[in-house]
mmCIF file as gemmi writes it, N, C-alpha and C atoms, coordinates in Angstrom:
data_model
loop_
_atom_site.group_PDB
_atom_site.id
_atom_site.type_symbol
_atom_site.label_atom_id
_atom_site.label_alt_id
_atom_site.label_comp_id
_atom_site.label_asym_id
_atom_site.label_entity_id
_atom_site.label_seq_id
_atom_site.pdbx_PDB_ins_code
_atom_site.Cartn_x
_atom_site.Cartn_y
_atom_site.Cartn_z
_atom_site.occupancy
_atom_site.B_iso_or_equiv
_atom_site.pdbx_formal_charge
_atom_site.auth_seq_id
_atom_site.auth_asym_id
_atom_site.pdbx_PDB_model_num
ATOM 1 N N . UNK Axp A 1 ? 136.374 145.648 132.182 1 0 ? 1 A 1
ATOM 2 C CA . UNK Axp A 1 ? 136.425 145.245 130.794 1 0 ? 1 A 1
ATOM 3 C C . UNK Axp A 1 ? 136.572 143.727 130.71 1 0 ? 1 A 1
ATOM 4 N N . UNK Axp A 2 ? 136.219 143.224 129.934 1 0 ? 2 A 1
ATOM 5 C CA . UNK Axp A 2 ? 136.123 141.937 129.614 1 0 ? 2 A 1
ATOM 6 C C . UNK Axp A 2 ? 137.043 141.261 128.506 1 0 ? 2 A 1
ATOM 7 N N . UNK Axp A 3 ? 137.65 140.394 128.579 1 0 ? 3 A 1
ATOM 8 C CA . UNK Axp A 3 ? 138.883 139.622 127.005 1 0 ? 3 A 1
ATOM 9 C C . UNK Axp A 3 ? 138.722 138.711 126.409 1 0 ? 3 A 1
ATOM 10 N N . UNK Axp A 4 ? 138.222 138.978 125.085 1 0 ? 4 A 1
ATOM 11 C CA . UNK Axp A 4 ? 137.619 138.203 124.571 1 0 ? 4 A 1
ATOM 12 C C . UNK Axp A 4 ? 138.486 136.801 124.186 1 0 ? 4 A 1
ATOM 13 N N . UNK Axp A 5 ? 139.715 137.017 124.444 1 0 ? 5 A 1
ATOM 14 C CA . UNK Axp A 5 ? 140.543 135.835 124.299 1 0 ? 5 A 1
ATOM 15 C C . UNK Axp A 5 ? 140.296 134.985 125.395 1 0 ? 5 A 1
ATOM 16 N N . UNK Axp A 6 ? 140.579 135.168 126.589 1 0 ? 6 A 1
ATOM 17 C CA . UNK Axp A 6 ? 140.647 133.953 127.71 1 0 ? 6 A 1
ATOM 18 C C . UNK Axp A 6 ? 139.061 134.756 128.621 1 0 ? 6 A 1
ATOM 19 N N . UNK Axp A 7 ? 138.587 135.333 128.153 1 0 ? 7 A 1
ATOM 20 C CA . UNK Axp A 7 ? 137.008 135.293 128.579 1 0 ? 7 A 1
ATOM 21 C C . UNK Axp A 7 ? 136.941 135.671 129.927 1 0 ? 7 A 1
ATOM 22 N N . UNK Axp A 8 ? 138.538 136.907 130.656 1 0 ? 8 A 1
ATOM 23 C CA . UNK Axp A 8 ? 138.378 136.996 132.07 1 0 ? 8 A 1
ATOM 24 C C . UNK Axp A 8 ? 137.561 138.344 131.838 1 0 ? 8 A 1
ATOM 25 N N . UNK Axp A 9 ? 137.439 138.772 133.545 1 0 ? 9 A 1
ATOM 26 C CA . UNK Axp A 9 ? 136.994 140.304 133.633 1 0 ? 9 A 1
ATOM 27 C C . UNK Axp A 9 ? 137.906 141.079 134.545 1 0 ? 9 A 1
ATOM 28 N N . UNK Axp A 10 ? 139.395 140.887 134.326 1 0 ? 10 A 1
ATOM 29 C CA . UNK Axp A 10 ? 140.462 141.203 134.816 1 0 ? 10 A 1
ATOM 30 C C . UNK Axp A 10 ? 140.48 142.551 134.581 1 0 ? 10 A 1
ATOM 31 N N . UNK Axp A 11 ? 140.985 143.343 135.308 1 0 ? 11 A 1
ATOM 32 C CA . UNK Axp A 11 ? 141.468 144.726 135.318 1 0 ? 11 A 1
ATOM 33 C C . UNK Axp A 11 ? 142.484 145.051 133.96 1 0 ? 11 A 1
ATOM 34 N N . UNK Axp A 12 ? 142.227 145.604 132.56 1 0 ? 12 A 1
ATOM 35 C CA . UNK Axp A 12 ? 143.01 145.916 131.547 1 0 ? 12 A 1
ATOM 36 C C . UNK Axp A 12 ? 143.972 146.834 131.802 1 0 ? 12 A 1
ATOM 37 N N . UNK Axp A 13 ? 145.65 147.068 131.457 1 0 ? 13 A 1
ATOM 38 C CA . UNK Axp A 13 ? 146.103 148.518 131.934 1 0 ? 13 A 1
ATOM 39 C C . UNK Axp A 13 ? 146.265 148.534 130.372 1 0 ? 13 A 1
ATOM 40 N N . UNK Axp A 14 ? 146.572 150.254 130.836 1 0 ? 14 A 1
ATOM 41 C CA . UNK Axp A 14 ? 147.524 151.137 129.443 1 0 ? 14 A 1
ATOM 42 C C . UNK Axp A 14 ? 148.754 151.19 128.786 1 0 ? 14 A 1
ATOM 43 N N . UNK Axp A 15 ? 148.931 151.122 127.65 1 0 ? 15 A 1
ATOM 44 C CA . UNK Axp A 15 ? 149.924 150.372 127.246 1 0 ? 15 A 1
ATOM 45 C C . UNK Axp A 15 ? 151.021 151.352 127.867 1 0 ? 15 A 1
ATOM 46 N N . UNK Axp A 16 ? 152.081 151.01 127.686 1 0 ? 16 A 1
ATOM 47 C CA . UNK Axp A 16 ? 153.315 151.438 127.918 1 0 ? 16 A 1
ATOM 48 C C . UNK Axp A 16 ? 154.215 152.24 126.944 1 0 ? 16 A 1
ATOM 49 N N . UNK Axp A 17 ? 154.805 153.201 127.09 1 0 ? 17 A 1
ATOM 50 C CA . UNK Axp A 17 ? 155.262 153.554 125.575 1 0 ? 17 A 1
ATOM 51 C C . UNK Axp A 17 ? 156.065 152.817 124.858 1 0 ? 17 A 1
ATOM 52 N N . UNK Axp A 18 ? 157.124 151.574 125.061 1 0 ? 18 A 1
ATOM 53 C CA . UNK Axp A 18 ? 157.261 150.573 123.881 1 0 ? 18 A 1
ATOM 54 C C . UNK Axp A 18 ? 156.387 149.872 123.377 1 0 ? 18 A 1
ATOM 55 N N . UNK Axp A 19 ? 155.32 149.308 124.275 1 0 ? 19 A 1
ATOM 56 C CA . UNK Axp A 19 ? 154.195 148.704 123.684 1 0 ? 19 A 1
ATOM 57 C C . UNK Axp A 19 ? 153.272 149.713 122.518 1 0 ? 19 A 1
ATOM 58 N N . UNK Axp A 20 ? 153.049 151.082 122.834 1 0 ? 20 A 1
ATOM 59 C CA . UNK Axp A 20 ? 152.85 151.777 121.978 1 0 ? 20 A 1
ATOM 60 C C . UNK Axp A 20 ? 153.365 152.002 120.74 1 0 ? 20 A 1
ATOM 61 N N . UNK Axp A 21 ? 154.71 151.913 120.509 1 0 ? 21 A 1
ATOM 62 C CA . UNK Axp A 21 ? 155.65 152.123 119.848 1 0 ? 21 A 1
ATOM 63 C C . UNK Axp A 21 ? 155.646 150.61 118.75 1 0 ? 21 A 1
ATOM 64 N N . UNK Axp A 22 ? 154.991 149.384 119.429 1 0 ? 22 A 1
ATOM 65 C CA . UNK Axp A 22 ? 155.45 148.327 118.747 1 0 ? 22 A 1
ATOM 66 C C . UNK Axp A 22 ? 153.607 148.36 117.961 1 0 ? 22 A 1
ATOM 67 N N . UNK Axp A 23 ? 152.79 148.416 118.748 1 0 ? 23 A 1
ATOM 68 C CA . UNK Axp A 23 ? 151.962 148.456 118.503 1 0 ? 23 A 1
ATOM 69 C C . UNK Axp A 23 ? 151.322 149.578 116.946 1 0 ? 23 A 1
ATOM 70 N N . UNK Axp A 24 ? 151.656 150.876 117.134 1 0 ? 24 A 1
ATOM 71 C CA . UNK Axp A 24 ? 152.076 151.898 115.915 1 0 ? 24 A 1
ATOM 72 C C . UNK Axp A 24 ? 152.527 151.239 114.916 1 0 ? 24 A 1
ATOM 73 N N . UNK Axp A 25 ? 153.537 150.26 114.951 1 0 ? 25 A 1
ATOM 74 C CA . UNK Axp A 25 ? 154.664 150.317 114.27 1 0 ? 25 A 1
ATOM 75 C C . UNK Axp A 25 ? 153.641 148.882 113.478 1 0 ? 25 A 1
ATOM 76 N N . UNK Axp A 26 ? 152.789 147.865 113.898 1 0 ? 26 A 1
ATOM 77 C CA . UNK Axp A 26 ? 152.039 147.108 113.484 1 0 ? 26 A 1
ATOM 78 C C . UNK Axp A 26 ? 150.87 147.674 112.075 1 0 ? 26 A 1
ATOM 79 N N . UNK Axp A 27 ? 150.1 148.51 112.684 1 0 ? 27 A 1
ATOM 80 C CA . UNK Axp A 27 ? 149.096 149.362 112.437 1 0 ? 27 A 1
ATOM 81 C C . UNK Axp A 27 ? 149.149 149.995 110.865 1 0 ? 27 A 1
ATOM 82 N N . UNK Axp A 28 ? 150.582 150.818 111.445 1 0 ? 28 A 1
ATOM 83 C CA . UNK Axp A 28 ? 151.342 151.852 110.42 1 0 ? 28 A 1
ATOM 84 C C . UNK Axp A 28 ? 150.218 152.972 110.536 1 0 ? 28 A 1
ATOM 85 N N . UNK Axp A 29 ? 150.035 153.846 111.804 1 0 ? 29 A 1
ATOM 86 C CA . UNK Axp A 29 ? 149.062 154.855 111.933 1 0 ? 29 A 1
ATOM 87 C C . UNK Axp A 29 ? 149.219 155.059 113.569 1 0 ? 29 A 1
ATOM 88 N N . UNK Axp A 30 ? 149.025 156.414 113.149 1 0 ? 30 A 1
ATOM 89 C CA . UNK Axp A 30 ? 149.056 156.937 114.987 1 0 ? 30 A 1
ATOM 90 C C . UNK Axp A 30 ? 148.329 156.532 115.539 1 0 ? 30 A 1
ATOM 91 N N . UNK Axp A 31 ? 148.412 155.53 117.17 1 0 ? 31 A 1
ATOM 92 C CA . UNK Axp A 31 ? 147.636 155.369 117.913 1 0 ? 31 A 1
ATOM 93 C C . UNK Axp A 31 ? 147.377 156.269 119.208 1 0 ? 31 A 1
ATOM 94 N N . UNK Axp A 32 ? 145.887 156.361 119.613 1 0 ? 32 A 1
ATOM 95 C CA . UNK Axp A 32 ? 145.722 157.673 120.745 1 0 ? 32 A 1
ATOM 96 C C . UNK Axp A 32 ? 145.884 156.53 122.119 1 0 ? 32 A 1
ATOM 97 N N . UNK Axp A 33 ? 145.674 156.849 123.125 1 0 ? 33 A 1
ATOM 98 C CA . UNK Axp A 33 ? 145.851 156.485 124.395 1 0 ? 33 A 1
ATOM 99 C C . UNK Axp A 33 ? 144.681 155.365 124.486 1 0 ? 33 A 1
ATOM 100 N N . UNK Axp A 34 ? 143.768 155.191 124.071 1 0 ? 34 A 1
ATOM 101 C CA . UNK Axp A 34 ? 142.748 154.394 124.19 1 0 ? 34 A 1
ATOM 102 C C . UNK Axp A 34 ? 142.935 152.845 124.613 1 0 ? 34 A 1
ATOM 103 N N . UNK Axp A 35 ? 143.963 152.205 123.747 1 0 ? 35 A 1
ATOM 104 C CA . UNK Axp A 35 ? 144.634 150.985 123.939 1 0 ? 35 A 1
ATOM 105 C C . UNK Axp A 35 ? 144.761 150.467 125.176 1 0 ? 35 A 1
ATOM 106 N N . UNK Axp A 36 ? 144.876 148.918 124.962 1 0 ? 36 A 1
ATOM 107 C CA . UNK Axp A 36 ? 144.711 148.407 126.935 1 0 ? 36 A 1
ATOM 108 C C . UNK Axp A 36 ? 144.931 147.413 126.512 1 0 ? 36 A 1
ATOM 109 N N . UNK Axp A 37 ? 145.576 146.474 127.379 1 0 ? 37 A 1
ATOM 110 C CA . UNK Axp A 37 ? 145.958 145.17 127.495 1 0 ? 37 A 1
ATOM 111 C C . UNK Axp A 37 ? 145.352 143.92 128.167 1 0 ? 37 A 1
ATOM 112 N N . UNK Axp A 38 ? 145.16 143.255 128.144 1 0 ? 38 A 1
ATOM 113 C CA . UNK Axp A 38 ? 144.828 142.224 129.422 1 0 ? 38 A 1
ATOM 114 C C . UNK Axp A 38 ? 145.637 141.588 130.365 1 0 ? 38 A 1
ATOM 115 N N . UNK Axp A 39 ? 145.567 142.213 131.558 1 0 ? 39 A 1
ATOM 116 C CA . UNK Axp A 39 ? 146.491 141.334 132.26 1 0 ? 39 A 1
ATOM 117 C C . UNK Axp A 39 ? 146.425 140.194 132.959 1 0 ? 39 A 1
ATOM 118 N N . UNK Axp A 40 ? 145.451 139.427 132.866 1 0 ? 40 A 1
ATOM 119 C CA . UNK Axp A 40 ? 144.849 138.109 132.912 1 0 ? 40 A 1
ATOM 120 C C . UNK Axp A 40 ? 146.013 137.146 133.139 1 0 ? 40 A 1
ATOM 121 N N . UNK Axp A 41 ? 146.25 136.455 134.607 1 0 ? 41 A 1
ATOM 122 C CA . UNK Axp A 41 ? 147.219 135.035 134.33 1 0 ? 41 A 1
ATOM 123 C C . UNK Axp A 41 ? 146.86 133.999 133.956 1 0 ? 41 A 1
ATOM 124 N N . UNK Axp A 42 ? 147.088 133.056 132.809 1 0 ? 42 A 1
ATOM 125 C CA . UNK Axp A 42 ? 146.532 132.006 132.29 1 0 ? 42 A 1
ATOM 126 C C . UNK Axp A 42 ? 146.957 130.829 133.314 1 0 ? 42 A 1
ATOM 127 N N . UNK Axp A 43 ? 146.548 130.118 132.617 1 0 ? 43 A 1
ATOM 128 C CA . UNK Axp A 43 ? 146.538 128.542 133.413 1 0 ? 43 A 1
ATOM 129 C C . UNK Axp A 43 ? 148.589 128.271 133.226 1 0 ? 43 A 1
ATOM 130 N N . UNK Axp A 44 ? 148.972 128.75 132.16 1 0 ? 44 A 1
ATOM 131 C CA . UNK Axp A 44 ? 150.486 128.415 132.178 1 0 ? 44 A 1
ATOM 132 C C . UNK Axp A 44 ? 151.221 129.583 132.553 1 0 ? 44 A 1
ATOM 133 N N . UNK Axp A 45 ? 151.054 130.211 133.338 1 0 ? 45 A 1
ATOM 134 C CA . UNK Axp A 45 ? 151.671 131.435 133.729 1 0 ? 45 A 1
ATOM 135 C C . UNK Axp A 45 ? 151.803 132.627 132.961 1 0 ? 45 A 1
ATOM 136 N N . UNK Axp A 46 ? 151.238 132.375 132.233 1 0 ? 46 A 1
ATOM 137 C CA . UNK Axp A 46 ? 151.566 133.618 130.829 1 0 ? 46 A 1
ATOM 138 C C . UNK Axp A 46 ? 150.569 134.957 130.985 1 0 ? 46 A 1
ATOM 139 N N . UNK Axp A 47 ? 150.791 135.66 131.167 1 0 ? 47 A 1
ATOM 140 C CA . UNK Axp A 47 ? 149.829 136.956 130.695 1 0 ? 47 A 1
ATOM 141 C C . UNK Axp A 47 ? 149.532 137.309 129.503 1 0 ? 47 A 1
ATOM 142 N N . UNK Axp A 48 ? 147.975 137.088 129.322 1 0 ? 48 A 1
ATOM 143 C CA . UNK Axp A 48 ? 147.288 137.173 128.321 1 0 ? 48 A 1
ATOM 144 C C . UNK Axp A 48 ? 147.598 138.254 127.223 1 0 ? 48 A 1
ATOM 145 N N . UNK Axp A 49 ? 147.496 139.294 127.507 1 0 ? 49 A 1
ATOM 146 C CA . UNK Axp A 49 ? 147.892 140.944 126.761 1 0 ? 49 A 1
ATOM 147 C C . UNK Axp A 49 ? 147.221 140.607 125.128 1 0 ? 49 A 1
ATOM 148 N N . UNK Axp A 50 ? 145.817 140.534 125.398 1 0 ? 50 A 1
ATOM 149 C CA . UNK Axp A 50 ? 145.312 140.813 124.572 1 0 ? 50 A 1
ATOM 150 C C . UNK Axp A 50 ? 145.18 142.04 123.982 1 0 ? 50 A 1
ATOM 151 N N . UNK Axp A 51 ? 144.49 142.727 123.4 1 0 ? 51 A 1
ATOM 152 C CA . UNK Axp A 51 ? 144.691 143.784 123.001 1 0 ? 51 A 1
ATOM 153 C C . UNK Axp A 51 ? 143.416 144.722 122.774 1 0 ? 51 A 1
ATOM 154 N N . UNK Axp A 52 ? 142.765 145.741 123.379 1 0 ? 52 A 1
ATOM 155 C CA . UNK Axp A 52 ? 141.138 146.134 122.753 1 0 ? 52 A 1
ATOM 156 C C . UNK Axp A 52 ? 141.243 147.625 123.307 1 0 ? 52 A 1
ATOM 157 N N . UNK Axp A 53 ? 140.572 148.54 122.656 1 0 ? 53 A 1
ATOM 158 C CA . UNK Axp A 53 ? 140.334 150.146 123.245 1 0 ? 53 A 1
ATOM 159 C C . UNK Axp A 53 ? 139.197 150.112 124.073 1 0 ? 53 A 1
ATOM 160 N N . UNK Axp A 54 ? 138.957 151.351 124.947 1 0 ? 54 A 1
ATOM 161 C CA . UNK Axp A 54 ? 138.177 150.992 125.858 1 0 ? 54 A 1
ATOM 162 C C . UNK Axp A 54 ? 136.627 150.674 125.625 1 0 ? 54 A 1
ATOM 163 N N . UNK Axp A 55 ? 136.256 151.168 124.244 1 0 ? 55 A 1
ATOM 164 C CA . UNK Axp A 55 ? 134.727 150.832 123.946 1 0 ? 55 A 1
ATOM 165 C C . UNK Axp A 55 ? 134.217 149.751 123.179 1 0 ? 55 A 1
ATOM 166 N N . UNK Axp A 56 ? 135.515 149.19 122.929 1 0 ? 56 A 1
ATOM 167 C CA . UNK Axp A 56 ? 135.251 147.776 122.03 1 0 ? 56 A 1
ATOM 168 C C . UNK Axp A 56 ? 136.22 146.512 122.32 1 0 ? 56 A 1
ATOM 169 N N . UNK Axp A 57 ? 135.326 145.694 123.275 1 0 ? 57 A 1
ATOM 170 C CA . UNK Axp A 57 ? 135.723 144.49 123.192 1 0 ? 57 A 1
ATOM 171 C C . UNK Axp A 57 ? 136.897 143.626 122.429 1 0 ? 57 A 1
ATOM 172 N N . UNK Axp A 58 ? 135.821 143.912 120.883 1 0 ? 58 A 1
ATOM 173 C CA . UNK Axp A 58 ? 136.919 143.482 119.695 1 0 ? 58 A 1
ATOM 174 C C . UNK Axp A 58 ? 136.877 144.331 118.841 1 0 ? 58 A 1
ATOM 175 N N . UNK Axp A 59 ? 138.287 145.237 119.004 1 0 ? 59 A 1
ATOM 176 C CA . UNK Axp A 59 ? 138.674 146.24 118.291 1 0 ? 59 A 1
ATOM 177 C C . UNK Axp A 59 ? 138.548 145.563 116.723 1 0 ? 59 A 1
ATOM 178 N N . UNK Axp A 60 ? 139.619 144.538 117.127 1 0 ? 60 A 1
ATOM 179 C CA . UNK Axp A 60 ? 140.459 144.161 115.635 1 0 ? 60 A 1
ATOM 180 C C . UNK Axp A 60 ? 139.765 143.338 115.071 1 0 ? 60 A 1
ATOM 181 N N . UNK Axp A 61 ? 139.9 142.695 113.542 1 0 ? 61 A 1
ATOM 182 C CA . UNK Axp A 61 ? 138.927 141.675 113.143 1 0 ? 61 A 1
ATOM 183 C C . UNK Axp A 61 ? 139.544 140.624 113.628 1 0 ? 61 A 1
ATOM 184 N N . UNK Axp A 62 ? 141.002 140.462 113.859 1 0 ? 62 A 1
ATOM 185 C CA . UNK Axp A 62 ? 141.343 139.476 114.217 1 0 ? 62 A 1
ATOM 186 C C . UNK Axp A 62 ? 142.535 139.72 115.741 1 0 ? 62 A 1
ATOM 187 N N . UNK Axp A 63 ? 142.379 138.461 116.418 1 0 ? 63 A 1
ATOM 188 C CA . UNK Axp A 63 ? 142.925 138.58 118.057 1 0 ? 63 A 1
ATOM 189 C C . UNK Axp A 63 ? 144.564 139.106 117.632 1 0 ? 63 A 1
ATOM 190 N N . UNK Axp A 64 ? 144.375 140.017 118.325 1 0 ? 64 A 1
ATOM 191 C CA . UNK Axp A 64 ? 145.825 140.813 118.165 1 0 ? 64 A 1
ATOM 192 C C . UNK Axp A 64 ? 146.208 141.269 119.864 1 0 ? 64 A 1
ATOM 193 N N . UNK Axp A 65 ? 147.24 140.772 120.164 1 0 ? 65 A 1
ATOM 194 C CA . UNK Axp A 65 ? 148.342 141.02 121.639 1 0 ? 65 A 1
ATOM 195 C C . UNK Axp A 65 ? 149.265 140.975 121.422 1 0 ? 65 A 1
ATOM 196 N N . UNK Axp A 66 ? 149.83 141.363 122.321 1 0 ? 66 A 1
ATOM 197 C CA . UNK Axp A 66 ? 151.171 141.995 122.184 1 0 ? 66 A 1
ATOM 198 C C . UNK Axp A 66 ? 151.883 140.55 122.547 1 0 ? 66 A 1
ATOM 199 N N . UNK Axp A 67 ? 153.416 140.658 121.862 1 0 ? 67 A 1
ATOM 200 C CA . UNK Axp A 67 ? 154.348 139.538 122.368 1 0 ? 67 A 1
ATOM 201 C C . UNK Axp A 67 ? 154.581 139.836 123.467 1 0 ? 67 A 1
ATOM 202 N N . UNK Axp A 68 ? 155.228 138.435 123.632 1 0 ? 68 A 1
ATOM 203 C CA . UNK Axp A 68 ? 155.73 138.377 125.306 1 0 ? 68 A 1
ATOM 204 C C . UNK Axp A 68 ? 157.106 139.013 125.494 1 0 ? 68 A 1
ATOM 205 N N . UNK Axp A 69 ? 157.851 139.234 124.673 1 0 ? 69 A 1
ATOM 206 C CA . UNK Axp A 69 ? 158.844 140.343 124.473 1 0 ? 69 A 1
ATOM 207 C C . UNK Axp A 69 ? 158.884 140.884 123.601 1 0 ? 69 A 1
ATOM 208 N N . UNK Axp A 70 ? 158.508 142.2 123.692 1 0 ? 70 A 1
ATOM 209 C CA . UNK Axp A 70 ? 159.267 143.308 122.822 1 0 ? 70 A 1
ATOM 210 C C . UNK Axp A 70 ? 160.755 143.638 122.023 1 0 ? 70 A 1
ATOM 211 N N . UNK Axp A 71 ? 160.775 143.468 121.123 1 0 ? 71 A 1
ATOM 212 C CA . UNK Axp A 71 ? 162.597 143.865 120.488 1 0 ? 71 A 1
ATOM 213 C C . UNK Axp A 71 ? 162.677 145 120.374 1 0 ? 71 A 1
């Protein structure tokens, strides 16, 4: 899969169930398993965690990832 934010072709994983949970909780609607992250290391150490399901690039109209911590 490919991210349309930092433009890698890094291996995406599946979210996690808080990430699910935060992610839902964004939406306001059940999300299915489809969801994936980017785990891409940027140039400043950060992991990308963009955000896209597996058949669309760009799910969202606009770039949506997850924070770098969860509350």
């Amino acid at each position: 899969m490919t991210c349309q934010t930092c433009g890698s072709r890094e291996m995406h994983e599946p979210l996690t169930p808080d990430e699910k949970a935060w992610l839902r909780g964004q939406l306001g609607n059940p999300i299915g398993d489809n969801y994936y992250k980017c785990v891409n290391r940027l140039s400043d150490e950060k992991i990308c965690r963009n955000l896209r399901t597996h058949g669309h690039e760009k799910h969202f109209r606009d770039t949506k990832r997850l924070p770098d911590k969860l509350e």
